[in-house]
BATI-64148 format. One record per atom (N, C-alpha, C): residue number from 1; residue in three letters; x negated, y negated, z. Coordinates in steps of 0.001 Angstrom, whole numbers, plus 500000, padded with zeros to 6 digits. Atoms other than C-alpha are relative to their C-alpha. Last residue first. Layout:
// residues N
REC num residuo      X      Y      Z
REC NUM     ALA      X      Y      Z
...
END
This chain:
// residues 212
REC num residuo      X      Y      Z
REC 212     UNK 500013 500277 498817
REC 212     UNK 489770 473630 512526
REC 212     UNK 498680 498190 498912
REC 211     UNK 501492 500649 500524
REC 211     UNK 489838 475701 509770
REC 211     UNK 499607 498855 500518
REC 210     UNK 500114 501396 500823
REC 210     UNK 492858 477196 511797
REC 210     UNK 498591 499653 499568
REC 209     UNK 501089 499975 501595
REC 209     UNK 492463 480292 513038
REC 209     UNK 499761 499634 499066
REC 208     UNK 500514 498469 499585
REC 208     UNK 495683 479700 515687
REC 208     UNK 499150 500314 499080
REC 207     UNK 500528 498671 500902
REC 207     UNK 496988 476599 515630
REC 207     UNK 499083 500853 500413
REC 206     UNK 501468 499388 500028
REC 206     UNK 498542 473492 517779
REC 206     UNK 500038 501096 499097
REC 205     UNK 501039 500519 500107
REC 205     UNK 500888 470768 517702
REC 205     UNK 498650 500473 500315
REC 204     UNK 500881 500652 498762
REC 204     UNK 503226 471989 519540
REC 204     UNK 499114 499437 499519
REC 203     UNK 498082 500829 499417
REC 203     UNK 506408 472134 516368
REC 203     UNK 498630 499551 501034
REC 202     UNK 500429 501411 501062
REC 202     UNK 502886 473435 514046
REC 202     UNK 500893 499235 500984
REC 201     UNK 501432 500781 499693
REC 201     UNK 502020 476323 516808
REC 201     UNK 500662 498192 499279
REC 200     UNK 500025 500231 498814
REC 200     UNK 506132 477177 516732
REC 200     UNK 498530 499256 500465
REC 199     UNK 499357 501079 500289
REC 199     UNK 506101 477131 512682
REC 199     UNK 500091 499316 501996
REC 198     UNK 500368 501158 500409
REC 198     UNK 503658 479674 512765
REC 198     UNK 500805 498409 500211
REC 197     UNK 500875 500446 499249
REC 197     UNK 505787 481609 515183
REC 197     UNK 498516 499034 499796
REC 196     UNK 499215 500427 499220
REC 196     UNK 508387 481344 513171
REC 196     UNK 498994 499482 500851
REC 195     UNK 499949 501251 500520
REC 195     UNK 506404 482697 509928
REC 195     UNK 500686 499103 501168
REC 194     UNK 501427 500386 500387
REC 194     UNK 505727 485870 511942
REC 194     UNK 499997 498261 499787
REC 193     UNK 500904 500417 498573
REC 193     UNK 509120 486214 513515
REC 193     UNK 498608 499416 499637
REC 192     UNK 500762 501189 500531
REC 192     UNK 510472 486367 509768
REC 192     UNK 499747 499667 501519
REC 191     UNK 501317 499612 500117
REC 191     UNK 512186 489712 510030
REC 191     UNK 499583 499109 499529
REC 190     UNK 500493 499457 500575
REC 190     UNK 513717 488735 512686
REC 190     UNK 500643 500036 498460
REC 189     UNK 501068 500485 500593
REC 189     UNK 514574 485832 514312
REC 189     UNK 499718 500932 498663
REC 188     UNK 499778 500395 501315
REC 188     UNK 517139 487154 515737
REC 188     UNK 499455 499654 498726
REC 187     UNK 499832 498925 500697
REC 187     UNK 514892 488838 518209
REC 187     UNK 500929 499990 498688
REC 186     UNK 500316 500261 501688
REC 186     UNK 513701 485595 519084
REC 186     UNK 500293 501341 499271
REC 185     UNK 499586 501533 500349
REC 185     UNK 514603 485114 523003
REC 185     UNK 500512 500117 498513
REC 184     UNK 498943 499880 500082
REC 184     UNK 513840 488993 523410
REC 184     UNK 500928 498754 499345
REC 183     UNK 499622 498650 501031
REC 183     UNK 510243 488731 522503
REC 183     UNK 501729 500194 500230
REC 182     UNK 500398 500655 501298
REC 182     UNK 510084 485327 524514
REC 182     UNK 500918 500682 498875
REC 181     UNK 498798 501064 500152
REC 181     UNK 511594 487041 527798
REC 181     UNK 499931 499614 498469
REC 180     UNK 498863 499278 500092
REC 180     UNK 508820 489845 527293
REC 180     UNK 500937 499020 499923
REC 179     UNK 499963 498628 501025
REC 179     UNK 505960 487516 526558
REC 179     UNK 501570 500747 499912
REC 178     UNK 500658 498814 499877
REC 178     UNK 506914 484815 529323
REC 178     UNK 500643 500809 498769
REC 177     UNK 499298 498852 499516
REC 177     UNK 509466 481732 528756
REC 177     UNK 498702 501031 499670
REC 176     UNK 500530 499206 501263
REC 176     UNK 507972 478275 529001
REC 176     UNK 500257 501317 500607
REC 175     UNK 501255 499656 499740
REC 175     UNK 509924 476637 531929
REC 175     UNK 499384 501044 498881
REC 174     UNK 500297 500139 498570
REC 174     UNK 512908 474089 532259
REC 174     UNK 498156 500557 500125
REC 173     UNK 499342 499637 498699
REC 173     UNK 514101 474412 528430
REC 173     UNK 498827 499540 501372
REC 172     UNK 499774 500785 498942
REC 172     UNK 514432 471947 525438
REC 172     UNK 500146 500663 501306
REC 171     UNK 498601 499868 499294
REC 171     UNK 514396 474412 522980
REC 171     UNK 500603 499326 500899
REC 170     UNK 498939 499962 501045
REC 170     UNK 511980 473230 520743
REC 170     UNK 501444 500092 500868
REC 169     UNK 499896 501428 500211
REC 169     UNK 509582 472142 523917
REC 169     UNK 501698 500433 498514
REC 168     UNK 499926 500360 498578
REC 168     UNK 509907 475901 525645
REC 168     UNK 500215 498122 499404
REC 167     UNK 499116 499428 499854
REC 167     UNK 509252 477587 521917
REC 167     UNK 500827 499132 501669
REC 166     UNK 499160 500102 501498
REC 166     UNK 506473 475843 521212
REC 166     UNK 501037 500131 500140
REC 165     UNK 499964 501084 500299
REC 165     UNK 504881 476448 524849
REC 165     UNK 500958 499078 498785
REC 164     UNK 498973 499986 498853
REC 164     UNK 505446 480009 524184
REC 164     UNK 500593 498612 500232
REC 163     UNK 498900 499963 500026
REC 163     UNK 503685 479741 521212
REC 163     UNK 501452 500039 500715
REC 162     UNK 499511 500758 500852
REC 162     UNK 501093 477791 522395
REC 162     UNK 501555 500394 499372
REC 161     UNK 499635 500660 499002
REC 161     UNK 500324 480211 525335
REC 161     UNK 501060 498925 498916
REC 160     UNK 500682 501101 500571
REC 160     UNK 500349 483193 522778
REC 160     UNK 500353 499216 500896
REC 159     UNK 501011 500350 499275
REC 159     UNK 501353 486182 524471
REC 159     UNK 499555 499151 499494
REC 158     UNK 499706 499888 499067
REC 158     UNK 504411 486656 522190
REC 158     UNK 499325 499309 501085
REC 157     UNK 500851 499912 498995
REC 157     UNK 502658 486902 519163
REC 157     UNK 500403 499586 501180
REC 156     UNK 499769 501292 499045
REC 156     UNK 505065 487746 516525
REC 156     UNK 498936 500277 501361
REC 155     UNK 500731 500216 498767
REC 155     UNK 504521 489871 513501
REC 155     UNK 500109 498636 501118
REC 154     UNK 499411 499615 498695
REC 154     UNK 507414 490202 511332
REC 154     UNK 499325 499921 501135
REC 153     UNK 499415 501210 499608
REC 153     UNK 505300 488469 508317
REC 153     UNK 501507 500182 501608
REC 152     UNK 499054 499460 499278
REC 152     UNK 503356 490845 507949
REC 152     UNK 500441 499069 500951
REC 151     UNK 498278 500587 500376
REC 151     UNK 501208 488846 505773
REC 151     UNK 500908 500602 500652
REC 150     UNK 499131 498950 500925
REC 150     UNK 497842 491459 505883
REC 150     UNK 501199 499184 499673
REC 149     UNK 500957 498974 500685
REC 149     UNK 495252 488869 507196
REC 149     UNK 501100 500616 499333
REC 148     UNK 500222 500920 500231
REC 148     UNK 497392 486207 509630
REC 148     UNK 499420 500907 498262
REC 147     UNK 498978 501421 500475
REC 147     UNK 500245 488120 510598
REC 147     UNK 499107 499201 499057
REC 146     UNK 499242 499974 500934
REC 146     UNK 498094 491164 510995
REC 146     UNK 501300 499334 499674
REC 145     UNK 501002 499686 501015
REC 145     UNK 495004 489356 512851
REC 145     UNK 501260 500633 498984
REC 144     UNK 500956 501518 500741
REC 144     UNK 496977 487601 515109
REC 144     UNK 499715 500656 498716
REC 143     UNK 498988 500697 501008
REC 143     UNK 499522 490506 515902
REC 143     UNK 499006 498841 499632
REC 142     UNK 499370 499506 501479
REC 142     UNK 496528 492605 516467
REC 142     UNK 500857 499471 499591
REC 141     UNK 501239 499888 501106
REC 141     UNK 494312 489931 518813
REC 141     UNK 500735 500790 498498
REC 140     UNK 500568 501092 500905
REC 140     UNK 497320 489123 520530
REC 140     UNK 499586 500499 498874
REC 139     UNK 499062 500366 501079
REC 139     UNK 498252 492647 521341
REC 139     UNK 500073 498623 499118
REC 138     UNK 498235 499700 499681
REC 138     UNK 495177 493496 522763
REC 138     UNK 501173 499786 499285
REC 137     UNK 499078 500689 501046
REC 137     UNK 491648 493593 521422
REC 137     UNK 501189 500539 500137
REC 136     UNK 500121 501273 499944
REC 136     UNK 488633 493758 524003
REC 136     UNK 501378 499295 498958
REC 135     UNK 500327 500912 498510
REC 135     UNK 487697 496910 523818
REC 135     UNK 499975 499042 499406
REC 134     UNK 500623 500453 499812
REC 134     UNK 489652 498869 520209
REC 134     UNK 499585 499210 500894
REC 133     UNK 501540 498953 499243
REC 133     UNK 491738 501167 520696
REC 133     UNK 499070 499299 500087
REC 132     UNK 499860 500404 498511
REC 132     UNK 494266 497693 520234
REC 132     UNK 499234 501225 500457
REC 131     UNK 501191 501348 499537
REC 131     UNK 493206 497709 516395
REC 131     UNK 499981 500019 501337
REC 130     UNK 501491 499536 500601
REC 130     UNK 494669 501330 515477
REC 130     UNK 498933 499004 500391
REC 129     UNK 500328 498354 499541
REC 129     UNK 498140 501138 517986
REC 129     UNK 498088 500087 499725
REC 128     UNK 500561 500542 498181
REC 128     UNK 498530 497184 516476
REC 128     UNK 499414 501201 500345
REC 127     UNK 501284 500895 500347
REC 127     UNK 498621 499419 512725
REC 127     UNK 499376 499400 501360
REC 126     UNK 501042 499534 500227
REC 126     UNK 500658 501948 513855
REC 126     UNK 498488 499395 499941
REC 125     UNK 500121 499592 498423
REC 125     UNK 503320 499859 515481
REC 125     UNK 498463 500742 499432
REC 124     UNK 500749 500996 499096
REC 124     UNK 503340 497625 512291
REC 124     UNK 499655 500506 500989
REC 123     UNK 498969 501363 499906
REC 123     UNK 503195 500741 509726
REC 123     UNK 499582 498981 501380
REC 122     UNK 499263 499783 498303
REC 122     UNK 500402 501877 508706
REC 122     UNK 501344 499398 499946
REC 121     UNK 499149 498402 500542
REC 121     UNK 499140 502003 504531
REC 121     UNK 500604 500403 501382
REC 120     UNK 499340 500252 500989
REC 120     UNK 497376 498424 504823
REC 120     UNK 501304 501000 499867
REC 119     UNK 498993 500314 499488
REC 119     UNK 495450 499714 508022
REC 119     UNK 501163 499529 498996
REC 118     UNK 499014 498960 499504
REC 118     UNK 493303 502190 506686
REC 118     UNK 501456 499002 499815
REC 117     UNK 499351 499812 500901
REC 117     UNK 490892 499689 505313
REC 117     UNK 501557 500931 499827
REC 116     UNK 499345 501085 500335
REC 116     UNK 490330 498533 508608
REC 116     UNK 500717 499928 498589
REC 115     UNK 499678 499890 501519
REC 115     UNK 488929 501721 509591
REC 115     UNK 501050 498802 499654
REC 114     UNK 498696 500295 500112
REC 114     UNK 488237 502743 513413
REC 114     UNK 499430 499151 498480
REC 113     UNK 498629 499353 499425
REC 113     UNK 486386 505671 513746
REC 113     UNK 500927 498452 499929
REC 112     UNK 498930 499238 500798
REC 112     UNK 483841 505181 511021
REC 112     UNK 501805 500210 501172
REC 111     UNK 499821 498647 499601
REC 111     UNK 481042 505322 513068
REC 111     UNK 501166 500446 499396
REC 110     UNK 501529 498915 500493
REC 110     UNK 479390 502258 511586
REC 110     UNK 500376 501200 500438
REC 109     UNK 499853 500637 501419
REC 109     UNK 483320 499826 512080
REC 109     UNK 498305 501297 499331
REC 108     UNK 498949 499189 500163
REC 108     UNK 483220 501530 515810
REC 108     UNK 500401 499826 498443
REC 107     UNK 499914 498524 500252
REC 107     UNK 480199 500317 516471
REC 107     UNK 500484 500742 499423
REC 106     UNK 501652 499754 500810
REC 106     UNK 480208 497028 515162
REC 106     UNK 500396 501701 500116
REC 105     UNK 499500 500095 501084
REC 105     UNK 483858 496410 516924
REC 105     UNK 498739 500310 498871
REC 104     UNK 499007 498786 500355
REC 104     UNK 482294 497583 520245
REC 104     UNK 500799 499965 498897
REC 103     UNK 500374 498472 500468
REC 103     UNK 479496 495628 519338
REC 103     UNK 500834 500795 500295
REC 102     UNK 500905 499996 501250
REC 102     UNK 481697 492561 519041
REC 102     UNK 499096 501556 500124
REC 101     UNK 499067 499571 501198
REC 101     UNK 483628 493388 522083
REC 101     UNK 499543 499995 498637
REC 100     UNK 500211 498998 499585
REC 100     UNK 480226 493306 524294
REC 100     UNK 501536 500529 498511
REC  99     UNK 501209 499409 500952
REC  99     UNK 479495 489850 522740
REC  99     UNK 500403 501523 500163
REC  98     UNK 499813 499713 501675
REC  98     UNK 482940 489011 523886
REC  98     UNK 498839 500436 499263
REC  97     UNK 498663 499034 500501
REC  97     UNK 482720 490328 527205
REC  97     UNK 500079 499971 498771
REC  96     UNK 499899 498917 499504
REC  96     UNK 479118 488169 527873
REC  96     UNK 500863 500647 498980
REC  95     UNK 499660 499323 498671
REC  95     UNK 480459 485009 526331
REC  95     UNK 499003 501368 500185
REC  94     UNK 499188 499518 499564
REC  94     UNK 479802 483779 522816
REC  94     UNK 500156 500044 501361
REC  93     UNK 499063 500683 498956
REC  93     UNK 478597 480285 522225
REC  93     UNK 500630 501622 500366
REC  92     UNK 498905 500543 500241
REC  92     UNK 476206 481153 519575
REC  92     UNK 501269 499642 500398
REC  91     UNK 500395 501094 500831
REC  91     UNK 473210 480910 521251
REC  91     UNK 501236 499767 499548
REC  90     UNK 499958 501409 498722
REC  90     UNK 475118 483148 523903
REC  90     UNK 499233 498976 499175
REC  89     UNK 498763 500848 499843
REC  89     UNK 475169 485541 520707
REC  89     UNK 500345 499143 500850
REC  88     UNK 499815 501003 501344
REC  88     UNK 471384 485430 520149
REC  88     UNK 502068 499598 500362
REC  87     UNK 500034 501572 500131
REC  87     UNK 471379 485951 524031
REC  87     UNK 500056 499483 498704
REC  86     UNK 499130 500726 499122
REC  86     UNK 473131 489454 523760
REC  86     UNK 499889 498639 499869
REC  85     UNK 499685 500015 498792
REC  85     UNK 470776 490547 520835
REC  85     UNK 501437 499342 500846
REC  84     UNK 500460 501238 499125
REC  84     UNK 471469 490234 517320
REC  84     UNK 500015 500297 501323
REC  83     UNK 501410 500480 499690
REC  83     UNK 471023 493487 515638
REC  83     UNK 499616 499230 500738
REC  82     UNK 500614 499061 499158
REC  82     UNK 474374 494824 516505
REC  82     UNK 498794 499714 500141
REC  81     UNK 499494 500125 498721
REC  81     UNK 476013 492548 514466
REC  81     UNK 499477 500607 500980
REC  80     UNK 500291 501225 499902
REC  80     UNK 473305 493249 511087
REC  80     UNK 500519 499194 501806
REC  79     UNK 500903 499792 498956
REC  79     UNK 474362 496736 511991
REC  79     UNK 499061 498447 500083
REC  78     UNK 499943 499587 498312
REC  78     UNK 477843 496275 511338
REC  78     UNK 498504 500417 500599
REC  77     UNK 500163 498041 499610
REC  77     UNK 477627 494657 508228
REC  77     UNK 499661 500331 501522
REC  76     UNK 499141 499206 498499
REC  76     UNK 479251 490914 508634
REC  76     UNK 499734 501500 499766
REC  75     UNK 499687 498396 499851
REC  75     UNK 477466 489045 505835
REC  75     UNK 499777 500533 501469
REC  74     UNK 498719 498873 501151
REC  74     UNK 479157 485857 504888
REC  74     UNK 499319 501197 499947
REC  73     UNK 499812 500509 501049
REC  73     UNK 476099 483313 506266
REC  73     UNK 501276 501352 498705
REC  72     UNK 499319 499005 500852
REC  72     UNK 475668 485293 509389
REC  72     UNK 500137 499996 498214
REC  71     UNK 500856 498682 499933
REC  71     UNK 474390 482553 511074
REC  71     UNK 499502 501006 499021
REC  70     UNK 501543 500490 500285
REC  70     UNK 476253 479983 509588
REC  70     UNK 499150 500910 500082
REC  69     UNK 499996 500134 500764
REC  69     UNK 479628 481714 510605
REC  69     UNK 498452 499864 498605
REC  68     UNK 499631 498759 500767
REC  68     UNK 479018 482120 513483
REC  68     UNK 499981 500483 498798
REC  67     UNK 501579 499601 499784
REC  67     UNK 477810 478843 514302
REC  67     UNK 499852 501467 499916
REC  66     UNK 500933 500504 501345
REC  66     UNK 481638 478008 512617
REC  66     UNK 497836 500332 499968
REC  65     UNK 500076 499175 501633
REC  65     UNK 483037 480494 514395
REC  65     UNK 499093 499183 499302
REC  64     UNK 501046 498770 499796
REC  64     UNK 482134 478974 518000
REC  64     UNK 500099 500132 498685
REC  63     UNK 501087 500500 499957
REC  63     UNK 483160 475048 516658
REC  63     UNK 499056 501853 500228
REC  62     UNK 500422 500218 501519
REC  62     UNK 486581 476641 515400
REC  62     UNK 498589 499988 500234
REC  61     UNK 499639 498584 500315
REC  61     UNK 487286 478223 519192
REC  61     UNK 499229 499702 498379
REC  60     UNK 501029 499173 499428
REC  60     UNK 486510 475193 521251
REC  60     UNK 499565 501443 498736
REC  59     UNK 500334 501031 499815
REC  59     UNK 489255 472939 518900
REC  59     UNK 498062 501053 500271
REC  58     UNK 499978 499882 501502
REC  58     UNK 491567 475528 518897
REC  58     UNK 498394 499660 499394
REC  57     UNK 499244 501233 500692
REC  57     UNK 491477 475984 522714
REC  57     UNK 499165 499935 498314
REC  56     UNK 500551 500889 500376
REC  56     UNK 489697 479519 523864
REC  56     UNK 501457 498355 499385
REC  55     UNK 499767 500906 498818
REC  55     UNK 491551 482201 525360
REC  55     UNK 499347 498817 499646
REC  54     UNK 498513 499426 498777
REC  54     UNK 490811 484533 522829
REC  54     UNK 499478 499201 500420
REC  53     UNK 499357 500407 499621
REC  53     UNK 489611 482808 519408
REC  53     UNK 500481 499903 501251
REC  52     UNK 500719 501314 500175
REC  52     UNK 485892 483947 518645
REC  52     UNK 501177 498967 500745
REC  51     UNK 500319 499784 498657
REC  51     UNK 487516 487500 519352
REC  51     UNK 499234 498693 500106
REC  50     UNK 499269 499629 499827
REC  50     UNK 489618 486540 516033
REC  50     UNK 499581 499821 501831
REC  49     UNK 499572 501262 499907
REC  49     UNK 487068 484994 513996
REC  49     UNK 500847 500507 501453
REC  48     UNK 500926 501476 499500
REC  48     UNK 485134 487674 514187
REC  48     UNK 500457 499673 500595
REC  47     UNK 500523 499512 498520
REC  47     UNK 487908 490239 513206
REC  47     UNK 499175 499117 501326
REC  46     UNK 498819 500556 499189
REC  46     UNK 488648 487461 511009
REC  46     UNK 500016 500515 501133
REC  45     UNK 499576 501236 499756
REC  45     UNK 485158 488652 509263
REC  45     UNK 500953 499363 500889
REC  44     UNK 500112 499953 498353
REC  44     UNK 485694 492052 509746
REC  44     UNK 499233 498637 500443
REC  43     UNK 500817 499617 500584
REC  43     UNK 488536 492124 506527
REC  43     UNK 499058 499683 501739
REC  42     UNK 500061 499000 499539
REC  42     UNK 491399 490858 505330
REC  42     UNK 498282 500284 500306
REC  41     UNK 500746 498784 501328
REC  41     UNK 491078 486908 503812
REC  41     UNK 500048 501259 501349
REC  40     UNK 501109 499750 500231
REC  40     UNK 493109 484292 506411
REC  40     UNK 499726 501722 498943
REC  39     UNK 500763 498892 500578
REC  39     UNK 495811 482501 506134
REC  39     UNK 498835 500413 500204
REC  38     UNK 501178 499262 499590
REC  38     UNK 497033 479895 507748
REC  38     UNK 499309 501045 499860
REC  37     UNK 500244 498795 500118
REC  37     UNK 500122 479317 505696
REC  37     UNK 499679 500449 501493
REC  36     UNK 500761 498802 500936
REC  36     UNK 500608 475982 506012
REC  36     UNK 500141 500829 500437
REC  35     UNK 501154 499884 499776
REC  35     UNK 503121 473927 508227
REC  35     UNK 499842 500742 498905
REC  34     UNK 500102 499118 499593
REC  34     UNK 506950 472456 507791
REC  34     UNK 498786 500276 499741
REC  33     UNK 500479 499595 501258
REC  33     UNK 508170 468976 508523
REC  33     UNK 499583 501729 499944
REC  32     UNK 501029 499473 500362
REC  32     UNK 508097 467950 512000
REC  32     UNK 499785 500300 498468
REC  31     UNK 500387 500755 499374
REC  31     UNK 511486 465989 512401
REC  31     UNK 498476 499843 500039
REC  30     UNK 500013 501284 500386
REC  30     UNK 513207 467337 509880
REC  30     UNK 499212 498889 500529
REC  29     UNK 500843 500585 501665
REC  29     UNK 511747 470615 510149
REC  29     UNK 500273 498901 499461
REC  28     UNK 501502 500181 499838
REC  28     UNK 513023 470133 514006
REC  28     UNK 499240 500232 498826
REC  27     UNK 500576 501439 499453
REC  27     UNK 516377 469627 513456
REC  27     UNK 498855 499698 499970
REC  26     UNK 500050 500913 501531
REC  26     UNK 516720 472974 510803
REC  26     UNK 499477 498468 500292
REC  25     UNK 501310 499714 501005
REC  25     UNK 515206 474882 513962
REC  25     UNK 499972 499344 498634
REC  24     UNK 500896 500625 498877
REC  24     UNK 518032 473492 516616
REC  24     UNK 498633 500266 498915
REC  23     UNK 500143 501128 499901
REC  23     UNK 520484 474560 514137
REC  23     UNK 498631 498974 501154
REC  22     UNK 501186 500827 498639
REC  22     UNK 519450 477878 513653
REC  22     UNK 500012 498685 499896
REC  21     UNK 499362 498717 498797
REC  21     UNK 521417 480586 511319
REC  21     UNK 499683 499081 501325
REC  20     UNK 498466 499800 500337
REC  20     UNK 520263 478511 508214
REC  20     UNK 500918 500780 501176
REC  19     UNK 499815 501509 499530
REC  19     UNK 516787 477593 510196
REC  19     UNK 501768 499873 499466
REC  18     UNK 499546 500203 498653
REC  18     UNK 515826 481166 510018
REC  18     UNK 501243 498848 500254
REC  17     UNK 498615 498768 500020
REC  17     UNK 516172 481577 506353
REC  17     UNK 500292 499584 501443
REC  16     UNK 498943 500865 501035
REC  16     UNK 514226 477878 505831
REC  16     UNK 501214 501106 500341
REC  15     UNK 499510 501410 499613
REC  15     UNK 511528 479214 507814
REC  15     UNK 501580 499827 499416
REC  14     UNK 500027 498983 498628
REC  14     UNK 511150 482616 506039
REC  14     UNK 500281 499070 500906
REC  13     UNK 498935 499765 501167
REC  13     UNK 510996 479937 502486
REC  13     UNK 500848 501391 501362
REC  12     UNK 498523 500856 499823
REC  12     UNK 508815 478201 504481
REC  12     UNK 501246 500556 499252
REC  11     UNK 499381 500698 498546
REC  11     UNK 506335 480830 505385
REC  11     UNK 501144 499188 499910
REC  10     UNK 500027 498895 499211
REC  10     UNK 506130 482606 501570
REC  10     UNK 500794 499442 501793
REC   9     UNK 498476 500025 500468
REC   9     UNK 505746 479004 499685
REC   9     UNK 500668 500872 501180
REC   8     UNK 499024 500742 499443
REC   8     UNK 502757 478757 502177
REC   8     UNK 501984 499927 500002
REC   7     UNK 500422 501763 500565
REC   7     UNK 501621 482112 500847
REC   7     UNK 500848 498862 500991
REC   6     UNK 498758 500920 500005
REC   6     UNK 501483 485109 503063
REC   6     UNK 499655 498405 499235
REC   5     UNK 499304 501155 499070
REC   5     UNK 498312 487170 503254
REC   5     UNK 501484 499001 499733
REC   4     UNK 500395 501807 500204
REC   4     UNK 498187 489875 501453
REC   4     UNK 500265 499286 500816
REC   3     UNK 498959 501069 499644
REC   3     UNK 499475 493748 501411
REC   3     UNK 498573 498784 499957
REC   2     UNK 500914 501682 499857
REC   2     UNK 498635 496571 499061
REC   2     UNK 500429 498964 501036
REC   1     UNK 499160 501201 500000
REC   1     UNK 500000 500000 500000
REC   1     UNK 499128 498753 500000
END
């Protein structure tokens, strides 16, 4: 199975369905307008990018990738990652944990056991299931990466602070609603949670693997 990232057209046009069912969501593309894509290319690049993101602000998060980036200059073979010591990555702003997730994504990318090419041909539970064996990459990290990378555009990130946040200012309520609450909140939503929850960073005024 081929899949892609999501074009802009793609998000607003998944937008636009919601927002017919969703008065409170047609108000706010009038008020906001509606966001890009964010796309990113498949592949262990975003992976990168990805553990470059957790817990980090947008802002913090672009500046690591980008010395990442540089480094590396566009090649990500898994033993090249593995080569750099601990402190080369504390040069590049990682952490400890995340350097440690990086070679456990090295490793496991040179041993074959987990397979990124695989994932195209999963379905969504399968696919999260194949990235979340992986240390250090929870449900974020897999709905990030296959919302942003494959277009599965049902993916919703729940645990996102921003999106929560997003969701807590759109609606006008009392207290940003927790993962599980969230996930129930938006179950209408579906199957355009993905593009929703883009549209929830753009409503706060923040992003997620933005080119920052």
């Amino acid at each position: 199975m081929q899949r892609r990232p999501m074009t802009t057209a793609e998000v607003h046009s998944a937008i636009h369905a919601v927002a017919e069912n969703c008065p409170v969501t047609a108000s706010a593309i009038q008020a906001v307008g509606l966001p890009e894509t964010r796309a990113q290319d498949a592949g262990t690049h975003t992976f990168l990018r990805v553990i470059c993101g957790q817990q980090l602000s947008v802002k913090a998060a672009a500046s690591i990738w980008n010395r990442v980036d540089t480094h590396f200059e566009g090649d990500f073979a898994p033993e090249r990652l593995l080569a750099l010591d601990v402190e080369g990555w504390r040069a590049l702003g990682l952490s400890g944990p995340k350097t440690k997730y990086v070679y456990g994504l090295a490793t496991a990318l040179a041993d074959g056991s987990f397979r990124p090419k695989d994932l195209p041909a999963m379905d969504d539970e399968a696919a999260k299931a194949h990235i979340t064996a992986l240390k250090g990459f929870g449900a974020w990290s897999a709905e990030i990466y296959l919302l942003f990378a494959e277009g599965r555009g049902d993916m919703f990130p729940a645990d996102d602070l921003a999106v929560q946040k997003g969701y807590q200012r759109l609606f006008g309520l009392e207290e940003k609603p927790g993962p599980k609450t969230l996930r129930s909140l938006t179950e209408s939503w579906a199957p355009h949670r993905g593009s929703m929850a883009i549209f929830l960073w753009h409503y706060y005024g923040a992003a997620t693997l933005d080119n920052g």
